[in-house]
C-alpha positions as CSV (number, residue, x, y, z in Angstrom):
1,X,150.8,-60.7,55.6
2,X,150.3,-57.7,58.0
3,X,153.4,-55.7,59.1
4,X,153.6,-54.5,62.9
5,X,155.1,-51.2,62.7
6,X,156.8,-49.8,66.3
7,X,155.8,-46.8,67.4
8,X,158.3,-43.8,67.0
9,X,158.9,-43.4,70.9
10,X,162.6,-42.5,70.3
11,X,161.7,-38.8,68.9
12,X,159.5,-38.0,72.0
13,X,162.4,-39.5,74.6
14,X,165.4,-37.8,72.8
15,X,163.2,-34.3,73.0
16,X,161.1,-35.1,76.2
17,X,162.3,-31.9,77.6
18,X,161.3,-29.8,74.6
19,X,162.8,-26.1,74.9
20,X,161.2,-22.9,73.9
21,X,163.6,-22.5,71.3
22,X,161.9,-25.2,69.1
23,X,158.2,-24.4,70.1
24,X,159.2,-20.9,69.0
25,X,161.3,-22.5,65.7
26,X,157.5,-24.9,65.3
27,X,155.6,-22.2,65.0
28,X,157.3,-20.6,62.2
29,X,157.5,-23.4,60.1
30,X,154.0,-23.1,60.8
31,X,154.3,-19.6,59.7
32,X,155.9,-20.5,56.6
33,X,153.5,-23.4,55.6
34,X,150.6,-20.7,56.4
35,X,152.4,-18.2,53.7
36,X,152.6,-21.2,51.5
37,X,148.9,-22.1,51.1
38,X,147.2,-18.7,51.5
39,X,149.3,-17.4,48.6
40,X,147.9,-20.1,46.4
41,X,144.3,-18.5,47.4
42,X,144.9,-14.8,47.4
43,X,146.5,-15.3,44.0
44,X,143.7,-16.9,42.7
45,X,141.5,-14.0,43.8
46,X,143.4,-11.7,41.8
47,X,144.2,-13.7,38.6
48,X,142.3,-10.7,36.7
49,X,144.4,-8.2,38.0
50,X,147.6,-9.8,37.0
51,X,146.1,-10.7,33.4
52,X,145.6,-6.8,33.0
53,X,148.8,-5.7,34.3
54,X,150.9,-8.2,32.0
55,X,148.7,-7.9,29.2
56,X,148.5,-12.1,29.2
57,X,145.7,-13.5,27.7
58,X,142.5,-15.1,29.2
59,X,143.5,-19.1,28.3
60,X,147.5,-18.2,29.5
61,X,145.8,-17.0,32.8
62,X,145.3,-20.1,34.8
63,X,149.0,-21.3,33.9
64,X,150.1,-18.5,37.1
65,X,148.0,-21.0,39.2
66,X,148.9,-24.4,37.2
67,X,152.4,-24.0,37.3
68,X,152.4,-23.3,40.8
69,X,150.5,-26.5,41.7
70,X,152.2,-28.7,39.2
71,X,155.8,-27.9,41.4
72,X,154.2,-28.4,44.7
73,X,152.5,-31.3,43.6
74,X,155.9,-32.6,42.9
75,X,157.6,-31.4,45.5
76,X,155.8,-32.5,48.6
77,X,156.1,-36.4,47.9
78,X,160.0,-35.4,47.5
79,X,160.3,-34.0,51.7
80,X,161.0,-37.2,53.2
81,X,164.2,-37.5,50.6
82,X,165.3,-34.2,51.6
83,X,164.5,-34.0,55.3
84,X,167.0,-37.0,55.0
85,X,169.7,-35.8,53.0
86,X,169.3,-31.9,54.3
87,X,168.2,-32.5,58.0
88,X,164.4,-30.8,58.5
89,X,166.2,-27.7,60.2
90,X,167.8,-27.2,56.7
91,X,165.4,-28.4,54.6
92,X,163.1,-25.8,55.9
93,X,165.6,-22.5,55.8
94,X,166.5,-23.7,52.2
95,X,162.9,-23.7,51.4
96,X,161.1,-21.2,53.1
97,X,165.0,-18.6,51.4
98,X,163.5,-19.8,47.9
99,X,160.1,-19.3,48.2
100,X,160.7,-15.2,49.8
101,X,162.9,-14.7,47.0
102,X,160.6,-16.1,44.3
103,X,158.0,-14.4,45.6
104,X,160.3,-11.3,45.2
105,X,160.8,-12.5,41.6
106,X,156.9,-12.6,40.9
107,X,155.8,-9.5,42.7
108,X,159.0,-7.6,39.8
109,X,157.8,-9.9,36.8
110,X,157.2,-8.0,33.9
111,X,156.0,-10.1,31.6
112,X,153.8,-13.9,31.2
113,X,157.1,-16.1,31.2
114,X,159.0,-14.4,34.1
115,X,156.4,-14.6,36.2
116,X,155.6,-18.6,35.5
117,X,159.4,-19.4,36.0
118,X,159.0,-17.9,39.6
119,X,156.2,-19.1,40.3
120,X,157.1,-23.2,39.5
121,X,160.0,-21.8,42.1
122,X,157.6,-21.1,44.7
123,X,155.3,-24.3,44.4
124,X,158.6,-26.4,44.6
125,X,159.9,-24.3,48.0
126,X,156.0,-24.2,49.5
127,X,155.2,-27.6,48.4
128,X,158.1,-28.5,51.0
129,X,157.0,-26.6,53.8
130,X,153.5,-28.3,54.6
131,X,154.5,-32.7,54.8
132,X,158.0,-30.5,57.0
133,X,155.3,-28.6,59.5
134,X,153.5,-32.2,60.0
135,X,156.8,-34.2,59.9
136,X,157.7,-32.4,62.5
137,X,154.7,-32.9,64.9
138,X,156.3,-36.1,65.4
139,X,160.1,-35.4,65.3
140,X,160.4,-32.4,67.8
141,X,157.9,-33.4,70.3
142,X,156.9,-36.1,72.8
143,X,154.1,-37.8,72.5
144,X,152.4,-35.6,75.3
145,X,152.6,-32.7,73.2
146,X,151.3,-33.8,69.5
147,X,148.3,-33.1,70.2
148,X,149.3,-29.1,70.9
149,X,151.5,-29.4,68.0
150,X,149.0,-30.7,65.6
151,X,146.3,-28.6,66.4
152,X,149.1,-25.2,66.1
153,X,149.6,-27.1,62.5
154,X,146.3,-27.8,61.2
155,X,144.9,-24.4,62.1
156,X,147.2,-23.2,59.8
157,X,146.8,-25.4,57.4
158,X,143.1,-25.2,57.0
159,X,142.6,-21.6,58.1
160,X,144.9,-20.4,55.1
161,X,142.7,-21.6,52.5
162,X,139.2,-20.1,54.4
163,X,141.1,-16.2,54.4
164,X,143.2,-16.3,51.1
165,X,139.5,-14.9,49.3
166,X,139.5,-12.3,51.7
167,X,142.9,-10.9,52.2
168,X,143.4,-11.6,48.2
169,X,140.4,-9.3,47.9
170,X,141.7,-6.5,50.5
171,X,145.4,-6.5,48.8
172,X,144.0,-6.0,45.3
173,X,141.5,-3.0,46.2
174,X,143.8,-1.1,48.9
175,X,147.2,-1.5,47.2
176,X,148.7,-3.4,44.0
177,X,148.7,-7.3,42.2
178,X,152.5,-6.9,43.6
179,X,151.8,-7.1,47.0
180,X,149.6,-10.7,46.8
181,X,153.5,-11.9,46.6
182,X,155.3,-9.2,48.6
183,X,153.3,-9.9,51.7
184,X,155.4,-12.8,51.8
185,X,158.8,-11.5,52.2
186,X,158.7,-10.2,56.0
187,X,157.4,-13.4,57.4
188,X,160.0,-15.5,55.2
189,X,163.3,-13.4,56.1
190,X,162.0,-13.8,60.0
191,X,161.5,-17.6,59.6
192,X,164.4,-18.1,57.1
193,X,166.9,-15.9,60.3
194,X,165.7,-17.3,63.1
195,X,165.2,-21.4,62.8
196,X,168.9,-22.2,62.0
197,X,169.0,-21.0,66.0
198,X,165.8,-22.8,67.2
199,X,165.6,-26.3,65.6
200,X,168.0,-29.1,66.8
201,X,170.8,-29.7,64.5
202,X,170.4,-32.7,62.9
203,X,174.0,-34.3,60.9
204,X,172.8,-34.0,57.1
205,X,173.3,-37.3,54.9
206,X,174.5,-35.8,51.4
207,X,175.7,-38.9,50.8
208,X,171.7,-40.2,49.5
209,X,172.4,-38.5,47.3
210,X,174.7,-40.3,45.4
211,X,172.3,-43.5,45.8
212,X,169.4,-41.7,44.2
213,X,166.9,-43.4,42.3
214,X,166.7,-40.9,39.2
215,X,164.7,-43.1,36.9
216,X,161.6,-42.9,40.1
217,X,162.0,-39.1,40.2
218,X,162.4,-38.6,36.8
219,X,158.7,-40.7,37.0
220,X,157.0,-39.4,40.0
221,X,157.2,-36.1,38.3
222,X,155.9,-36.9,35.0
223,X,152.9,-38.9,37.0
224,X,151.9,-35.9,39.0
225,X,152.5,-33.4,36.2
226,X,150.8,-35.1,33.5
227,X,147.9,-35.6,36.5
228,X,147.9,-32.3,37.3
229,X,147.7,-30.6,33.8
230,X,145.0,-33.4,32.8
231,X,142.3,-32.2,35.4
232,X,143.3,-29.0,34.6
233,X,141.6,-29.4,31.0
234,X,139.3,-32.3,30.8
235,X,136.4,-30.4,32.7
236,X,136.8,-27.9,29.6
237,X,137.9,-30.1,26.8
238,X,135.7,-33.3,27.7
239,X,137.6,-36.4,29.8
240,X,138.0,-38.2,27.1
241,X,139.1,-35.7,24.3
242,X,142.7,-36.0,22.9
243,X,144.6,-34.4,25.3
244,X,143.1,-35.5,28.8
245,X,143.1,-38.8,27.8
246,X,146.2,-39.1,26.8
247,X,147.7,-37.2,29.7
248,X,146.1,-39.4,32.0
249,X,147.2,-42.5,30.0
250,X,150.3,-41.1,30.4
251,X,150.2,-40.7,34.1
252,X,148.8,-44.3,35.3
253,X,151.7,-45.9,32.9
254,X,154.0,-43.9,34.5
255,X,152.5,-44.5,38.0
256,X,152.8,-48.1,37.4
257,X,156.5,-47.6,36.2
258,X,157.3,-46.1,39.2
259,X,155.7,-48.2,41.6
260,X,157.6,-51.2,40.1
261,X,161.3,-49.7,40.2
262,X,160.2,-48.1,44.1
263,X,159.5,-51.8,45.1
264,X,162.9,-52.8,43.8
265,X,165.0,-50.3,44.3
266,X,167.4,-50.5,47.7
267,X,167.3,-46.8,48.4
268,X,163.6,-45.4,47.0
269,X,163.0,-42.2,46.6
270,X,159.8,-42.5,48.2
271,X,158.9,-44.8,50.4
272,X,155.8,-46.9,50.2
273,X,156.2,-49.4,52.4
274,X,154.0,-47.4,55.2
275,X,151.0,-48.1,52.7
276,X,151.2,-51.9,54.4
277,X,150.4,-50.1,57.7
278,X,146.3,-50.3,57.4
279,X,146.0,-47.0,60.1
280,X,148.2,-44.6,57.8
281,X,146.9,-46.2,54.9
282,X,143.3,-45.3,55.4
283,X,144.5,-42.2,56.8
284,X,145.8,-41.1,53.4
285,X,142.4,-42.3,52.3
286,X,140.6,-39.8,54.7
287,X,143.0,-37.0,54.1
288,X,142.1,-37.1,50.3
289,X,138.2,-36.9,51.3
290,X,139.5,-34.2,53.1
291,X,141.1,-32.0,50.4
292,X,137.8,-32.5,48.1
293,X,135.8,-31.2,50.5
294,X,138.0,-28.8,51.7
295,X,139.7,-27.1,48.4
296,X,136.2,-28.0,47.0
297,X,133.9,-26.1,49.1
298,X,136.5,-23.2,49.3
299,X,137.0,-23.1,45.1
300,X,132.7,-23.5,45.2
301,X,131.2,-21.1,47.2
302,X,133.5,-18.0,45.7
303,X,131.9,-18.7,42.2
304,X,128.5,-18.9,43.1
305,X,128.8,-16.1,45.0
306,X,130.6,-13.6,42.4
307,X,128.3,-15.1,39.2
308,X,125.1,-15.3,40.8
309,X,125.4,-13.1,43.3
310,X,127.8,-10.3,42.0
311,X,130.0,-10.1,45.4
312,X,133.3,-8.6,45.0
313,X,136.6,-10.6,45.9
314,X,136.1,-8.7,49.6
315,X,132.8,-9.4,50.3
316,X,133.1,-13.0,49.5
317,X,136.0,-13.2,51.7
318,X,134.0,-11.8,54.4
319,X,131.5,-13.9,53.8
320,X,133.8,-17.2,53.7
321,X,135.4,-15.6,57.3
322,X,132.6,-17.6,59.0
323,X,134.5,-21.0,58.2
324,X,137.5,-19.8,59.7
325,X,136.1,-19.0,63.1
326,X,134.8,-21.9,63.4
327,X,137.9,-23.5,62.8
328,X,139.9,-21.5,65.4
329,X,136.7,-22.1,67.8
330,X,137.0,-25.4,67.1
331,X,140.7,-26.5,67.3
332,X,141.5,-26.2,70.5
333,X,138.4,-28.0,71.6
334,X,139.5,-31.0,68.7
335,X,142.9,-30.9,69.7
336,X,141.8,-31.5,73.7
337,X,139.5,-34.6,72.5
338,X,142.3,-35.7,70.2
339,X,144.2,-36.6,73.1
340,X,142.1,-38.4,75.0
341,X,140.0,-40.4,72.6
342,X,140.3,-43.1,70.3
343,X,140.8,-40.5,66.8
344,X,138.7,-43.3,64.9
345,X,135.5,-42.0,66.4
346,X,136.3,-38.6,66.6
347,X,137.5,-38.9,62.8
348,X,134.1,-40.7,61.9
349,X,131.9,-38.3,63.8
350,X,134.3,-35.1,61.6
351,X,133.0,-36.7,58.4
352,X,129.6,-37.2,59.4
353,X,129.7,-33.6,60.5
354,X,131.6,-32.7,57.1
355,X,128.9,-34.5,55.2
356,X,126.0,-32.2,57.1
357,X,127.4,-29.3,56.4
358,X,128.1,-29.9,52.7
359,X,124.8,-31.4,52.6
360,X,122.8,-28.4,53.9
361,X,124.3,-26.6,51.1
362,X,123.1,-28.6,48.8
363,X,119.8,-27.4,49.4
364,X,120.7,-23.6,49.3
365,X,118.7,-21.4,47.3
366,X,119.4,-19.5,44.0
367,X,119.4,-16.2,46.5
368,X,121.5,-17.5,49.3
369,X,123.8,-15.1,50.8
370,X,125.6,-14.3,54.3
371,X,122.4,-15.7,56.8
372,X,121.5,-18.8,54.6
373,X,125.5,-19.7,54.4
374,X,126.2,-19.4,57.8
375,X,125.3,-22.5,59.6
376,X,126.8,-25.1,56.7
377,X,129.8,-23.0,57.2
378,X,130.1,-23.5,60.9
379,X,129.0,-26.8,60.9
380,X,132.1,-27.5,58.0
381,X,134.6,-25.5,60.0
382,X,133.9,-27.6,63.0
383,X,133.9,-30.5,61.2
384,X,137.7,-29.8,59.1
385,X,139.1,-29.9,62.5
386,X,138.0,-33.5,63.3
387,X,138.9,-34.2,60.0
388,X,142.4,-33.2,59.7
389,X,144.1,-33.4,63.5
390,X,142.6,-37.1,64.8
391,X,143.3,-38.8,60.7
392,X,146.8,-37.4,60.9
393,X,147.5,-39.3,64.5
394,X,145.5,-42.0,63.3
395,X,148.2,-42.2,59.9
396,X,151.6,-40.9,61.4
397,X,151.0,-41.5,65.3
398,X,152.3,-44.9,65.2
399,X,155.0,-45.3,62.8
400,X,158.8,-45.3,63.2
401,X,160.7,-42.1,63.2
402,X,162.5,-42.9,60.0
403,X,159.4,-43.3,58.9
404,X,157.6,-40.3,59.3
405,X,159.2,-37.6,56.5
406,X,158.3,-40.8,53.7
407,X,154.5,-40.8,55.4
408,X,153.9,-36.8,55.9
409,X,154.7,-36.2,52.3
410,X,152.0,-39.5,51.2
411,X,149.6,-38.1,53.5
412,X,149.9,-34.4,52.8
413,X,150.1,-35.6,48.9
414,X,147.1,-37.5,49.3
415,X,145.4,-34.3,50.3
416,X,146.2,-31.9,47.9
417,X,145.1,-34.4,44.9
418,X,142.3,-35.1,46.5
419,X,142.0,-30.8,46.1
420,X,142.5,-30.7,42.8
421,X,140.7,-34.3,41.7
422,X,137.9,-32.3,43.3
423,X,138.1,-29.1,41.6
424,X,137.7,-30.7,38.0
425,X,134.7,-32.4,39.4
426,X,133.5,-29.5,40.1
427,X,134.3,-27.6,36.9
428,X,132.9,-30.8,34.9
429,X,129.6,-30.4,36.8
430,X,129.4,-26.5,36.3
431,X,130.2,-26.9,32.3
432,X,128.2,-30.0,31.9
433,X,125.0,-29.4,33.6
434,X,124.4,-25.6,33.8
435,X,123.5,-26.0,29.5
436,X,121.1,-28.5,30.4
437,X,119.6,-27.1,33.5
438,X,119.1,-23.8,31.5
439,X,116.8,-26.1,28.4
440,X,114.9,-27.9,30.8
441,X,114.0,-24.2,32.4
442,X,113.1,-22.5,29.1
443,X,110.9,-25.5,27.6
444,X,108.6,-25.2,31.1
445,X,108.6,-21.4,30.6
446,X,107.7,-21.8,27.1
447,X,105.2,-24.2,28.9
448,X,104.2,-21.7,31.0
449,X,105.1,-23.2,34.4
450,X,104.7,-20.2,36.5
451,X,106.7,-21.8,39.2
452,X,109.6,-22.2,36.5
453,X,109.4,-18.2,36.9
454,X,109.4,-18.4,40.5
455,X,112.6,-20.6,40.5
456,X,114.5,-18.3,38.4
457,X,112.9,-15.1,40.1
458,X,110.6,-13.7,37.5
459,X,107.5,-11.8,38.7
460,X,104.6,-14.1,38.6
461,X,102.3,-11.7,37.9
462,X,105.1,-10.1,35.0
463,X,104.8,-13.9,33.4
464,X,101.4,-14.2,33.1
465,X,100.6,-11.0,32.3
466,X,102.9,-10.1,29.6
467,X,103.1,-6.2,28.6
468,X,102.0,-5.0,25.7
469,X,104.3,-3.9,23.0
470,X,107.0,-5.5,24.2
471,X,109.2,-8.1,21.6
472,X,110.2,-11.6,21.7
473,X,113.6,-10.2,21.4
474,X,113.2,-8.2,24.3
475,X,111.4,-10.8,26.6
476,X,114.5,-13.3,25.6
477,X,117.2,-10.9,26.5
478,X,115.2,-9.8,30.0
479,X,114.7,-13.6,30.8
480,X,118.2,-15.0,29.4
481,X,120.4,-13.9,32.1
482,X,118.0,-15.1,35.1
483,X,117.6,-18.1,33.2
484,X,121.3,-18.8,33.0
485,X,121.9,-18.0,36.6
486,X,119.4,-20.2,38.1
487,X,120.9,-23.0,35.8
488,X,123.9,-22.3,37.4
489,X,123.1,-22.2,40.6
490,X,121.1,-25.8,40.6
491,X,124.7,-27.0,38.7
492,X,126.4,-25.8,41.9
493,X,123.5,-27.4,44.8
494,X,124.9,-30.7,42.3
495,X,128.6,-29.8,43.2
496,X,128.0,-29.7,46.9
497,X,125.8,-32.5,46.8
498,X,129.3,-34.3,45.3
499,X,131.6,-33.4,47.9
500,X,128.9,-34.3,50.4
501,X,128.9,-37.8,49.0
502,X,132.8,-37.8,49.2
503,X,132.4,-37.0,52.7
504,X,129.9,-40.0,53.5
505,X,132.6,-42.5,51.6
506,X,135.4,-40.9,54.4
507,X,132.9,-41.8,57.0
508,X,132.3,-45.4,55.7
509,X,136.7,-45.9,55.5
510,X,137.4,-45.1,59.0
511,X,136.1,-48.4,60.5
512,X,139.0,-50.1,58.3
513,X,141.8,-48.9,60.1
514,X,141.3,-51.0,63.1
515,X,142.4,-51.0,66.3
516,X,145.9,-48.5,67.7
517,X,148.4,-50.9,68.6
518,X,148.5,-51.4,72.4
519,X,151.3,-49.2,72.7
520,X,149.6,-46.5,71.1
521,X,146.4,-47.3,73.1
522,X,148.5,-46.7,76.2
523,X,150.0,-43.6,75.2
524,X,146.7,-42.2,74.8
525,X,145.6,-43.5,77.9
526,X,148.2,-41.4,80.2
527,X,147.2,-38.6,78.1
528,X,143.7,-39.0,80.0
């Protein structure tokens, strides 16, 4: 039975005339959601600093990252439930106050544990901030003006991620590890003073809270924990050891649990009735081939370049700048097009373009630096535009107001696992395929395939024409690193040729969300 959803038209009448006051109050939410995601990044540049400082060993490492995902994880499916109860003028001073004073917190930590405890803090408060930014797209402004909105919005959403490496990498060679969490505190007290003043105020609804559903968030948070901490170890442990398996049994029974008390419960905590709408629907579906590529190509290209190339955190940001100026070059020109045609073909040609540029990196070689990386990365930060601003009209453009908190934190959710689903692809390819890459090299060298020199960059001449005097010993441990590398980097063409494959399946989903409704349709049309 299909559901005919109307579009949210009361938002855009009740703030036709929008003020400066909550442009200005937009763009720092957009401010705060920025600070949000590029302190994932810049953290994760530094993870090696912090592990020296605090003394915390190389397994407990990635739990400053884990625990910081696992909360946000949680916490943005959670926004429409608190945009309701808190008002999204609230919501966002509560939450952007919590995240500058746990990033406070983790820049004074002093040992492993304090540092985790403020750090699940800060995923819970940032987590928040990006379904609020895109929430409010649609609650603040007229229909006229989403596409301005969501462009401001997805620039800073997708430009975050493409920097992180590079200001990550400045911060920990001009100052200290503490300053990857300080640099958040000025922005924060701004935002956190100013939007009680700027955005409209809203009457908050405590009273949901008393009708709470505490058995479906008590279960939504052991689904995406148990998710979360699963990818974490199967590429490293094996998908179906002990532990991922069981953590992943744990989090479909638990999905299915909390599907079936959503459904019957009178006041869900999340609501996933907007799945029936086939537009937001496959638009969740897109922005998850989104967030593989996306977090994907940004988690790929730093390793590559630091363990075959030996780039420092800097250069490699400075390398990965070129992504993000294409996206600025980009966005504007996306956000123009967004508003005058249908986002199904401009979302189909983003993914087709998306699937290019991950292809063409597929082919890189084992030496490829700055000049060979720089057309797949403009052609990807062109694409990321396409494939973030037209999907999210296409999913939140034409529901209900009440709606749209519910939807931005699906769609946004849908995203970030799609992120982190990607990632332990990755990882699984990188362990699985590098040992077997490395064999099939040394038996043609032990062949004496002179081009299996070539590929992992042994003189030709050096190969065939072995010096005298010199070991087996020695030959191994000249040819074992090069060997190793090369492995490594024909492990990593495999990775890209994944999320180029993801890419193609977002292509092939966007003819299933049919036609705008004619309301929609005409909306765009005086937009012309």
């Amino acid at each position: 039975m299909s559901v005919v959803i109307e579009p949210h038209t009361e938002a855009g009448e009740a703030r036709a005339a929008t003020s400066a006051a909550i442009w200005l109050g937009f763009i720092l939410m957009c401010l705060g959601m920025f600070m949000a995601i590029l302190d994932i990044q810049v953290v994760a540049t530094s993870l090696p600093s912090i592990q020296h400082a605090l003394s915390i060993s190389r397994d407990a490492m990635s739990w400053i990252q884990t625990a910081y995902l696992i909360a946000e994880i949680t916490a943005i499916p959670l926004t429409g439930l608190l945009t309701r109860v808190l008002t999204l003028r609230w919501l966002f001073v509560i939450a952007i106050s919590l995240f500058t004073l746990a990033s406070i917190g983790c820049a004074w930590s002093g040992d492993f544990s304090t540092l985790v405890s403020f750090r699940v803090l800060q995923g819970f408060a940032g987590g928040t901030l990006i379904p609020a930014v895109f929430s409010a797209v649609f609650l603040l402004f007229p229909v006229r003006l989403h596409p301005v909105a969501t462009t401001l919005a997805g620039i800073m959403a997708v430009l975050a991620p493409t920097i992180g490496p590079v200001v990550g990498g400045w911060i920990t060679e001009t100052w200290s590890w503490h300053w990857l969490f300080l640099i958040n505190v000025a922005p924060g007290v701004i935002a956190a003073t100013a939007t009680p003043f700027l955005l409209p105020r809203d009457k908050p609804r405590f009273a949901d809270l008393a009708t709470l559903d505490r058995t479906s968030l008590m279960l939504m948070a052991i689904v995406l924990a148990s998710l979360e901490i699963g990818l974490k170890q199967a590429p490293q442990d094996g998908w179906f050891s002990p532990l991922p398996l069981g953590l992943f049994e744990l989090s479909v029974a638990a999905a299915t649990a909390f599907t079936l008390f959503t459904l019957g419960a009178a006041h869900p905590v999340l609501d996933l009735s907007t799945l029936r709408a086939r537009a937001f629907a496959i638009g969740c579906g897109l922005s998850f081939c989104l967030g593989v590529g996306l977090f994907g190509s940004v988690y790929l290209m730093p390793v590559f370049l630091a363990y075959v190339r030996h780039h420092d955190a800097f250069e490699i940001g400075t390398i990965m700048l070129v992504t993000g100026v294409a996206q600025l070059i980009a966005a504007p020109i996306a956000g123009l097009m967004e508003s005058r045609y249908d986002p199904r073909y401009l979302s189909a040609a983003g993914f087709a373009l998306f699937a290019l540029g991950l292809g063409l990196s597929a082919v890189q070689s084992r030496v490829a630096d700055f000049d060979e990386m720089f057309w797949p990365q403009v052609l990807r930060g062109v694409a990321i535009m396409f494939c973030l601003l037209p999907p999210t009209r296409l999913a939140l453009g034409t529901l209900a107001a009440i709606q749209v908190p519910d939807a931005s934190g699906l769609f946004n959710l849908m995203r970030n696992l799609g992120g982190a689903i990607g990632i332990a692809l990755i990882d699984t390819i990188l362990y699985g395929r590098s040992g077997g890459h490395a064999d099939a090299l040394r038996d043609r060298l032990i062949a004496g395939d002179v081009s299996a020199a070539q590929a992992i960059g042994l003189d030709a001449q050096l190969f065939t024409h072995r010096p005298t005097g010199v070991s087996d010993a020695a030959v191994e441990a000249y040819v074992r690193p090069m060997v190793e590398k090369a492995a490594f980097a024909l492990s990593v063409n495999e990775a890209w040729t994944l999320l180029a494959c993801v890419a193609l399946i977002g292509l092939l989903l966007v003819p299933f969300a049919g036609k705008l409704p004619p309301q929609a349709e005409a909306e765009a049309a005086d937009q012309v």
